[in-house]
C-alpha positions, 0 to 999 in steps of 0.5 A: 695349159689344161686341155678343155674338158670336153662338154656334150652339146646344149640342145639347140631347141631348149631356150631355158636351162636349170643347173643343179648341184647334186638335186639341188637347184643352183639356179635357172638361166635362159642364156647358153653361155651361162649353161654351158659356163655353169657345165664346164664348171662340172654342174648339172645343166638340163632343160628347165622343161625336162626337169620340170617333167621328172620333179612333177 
């Protein structure tokens, strides 16, 4: 059996997540457990709210 790799911590306050794949978006999700699944599949996971900063 593989050990889990570990994945850094959603932040607790963020309730919307954008999950990338290089610079393109995959998709957006509001429940944690689909970012942390889409993480653990090696995507980019940030808070909607900072992607939303850096692509303005």
């Amino acid at each position: 059996m593989t050990e889990p790799k570990h994945v850094p911590d959603l932040p607790q306050w963020c309730n919307s997540w954008t999950v990338l794949k290089g610079n393109r978006i995959v998709m957006e999700t509001w429940s944690r457990w689909t970012a942390q699944k889409s993480l653990e599949m090696g995507f980019e996971v940030i808070p909607t709210s900072e992607w939303l900063a850096v692509s303005t």
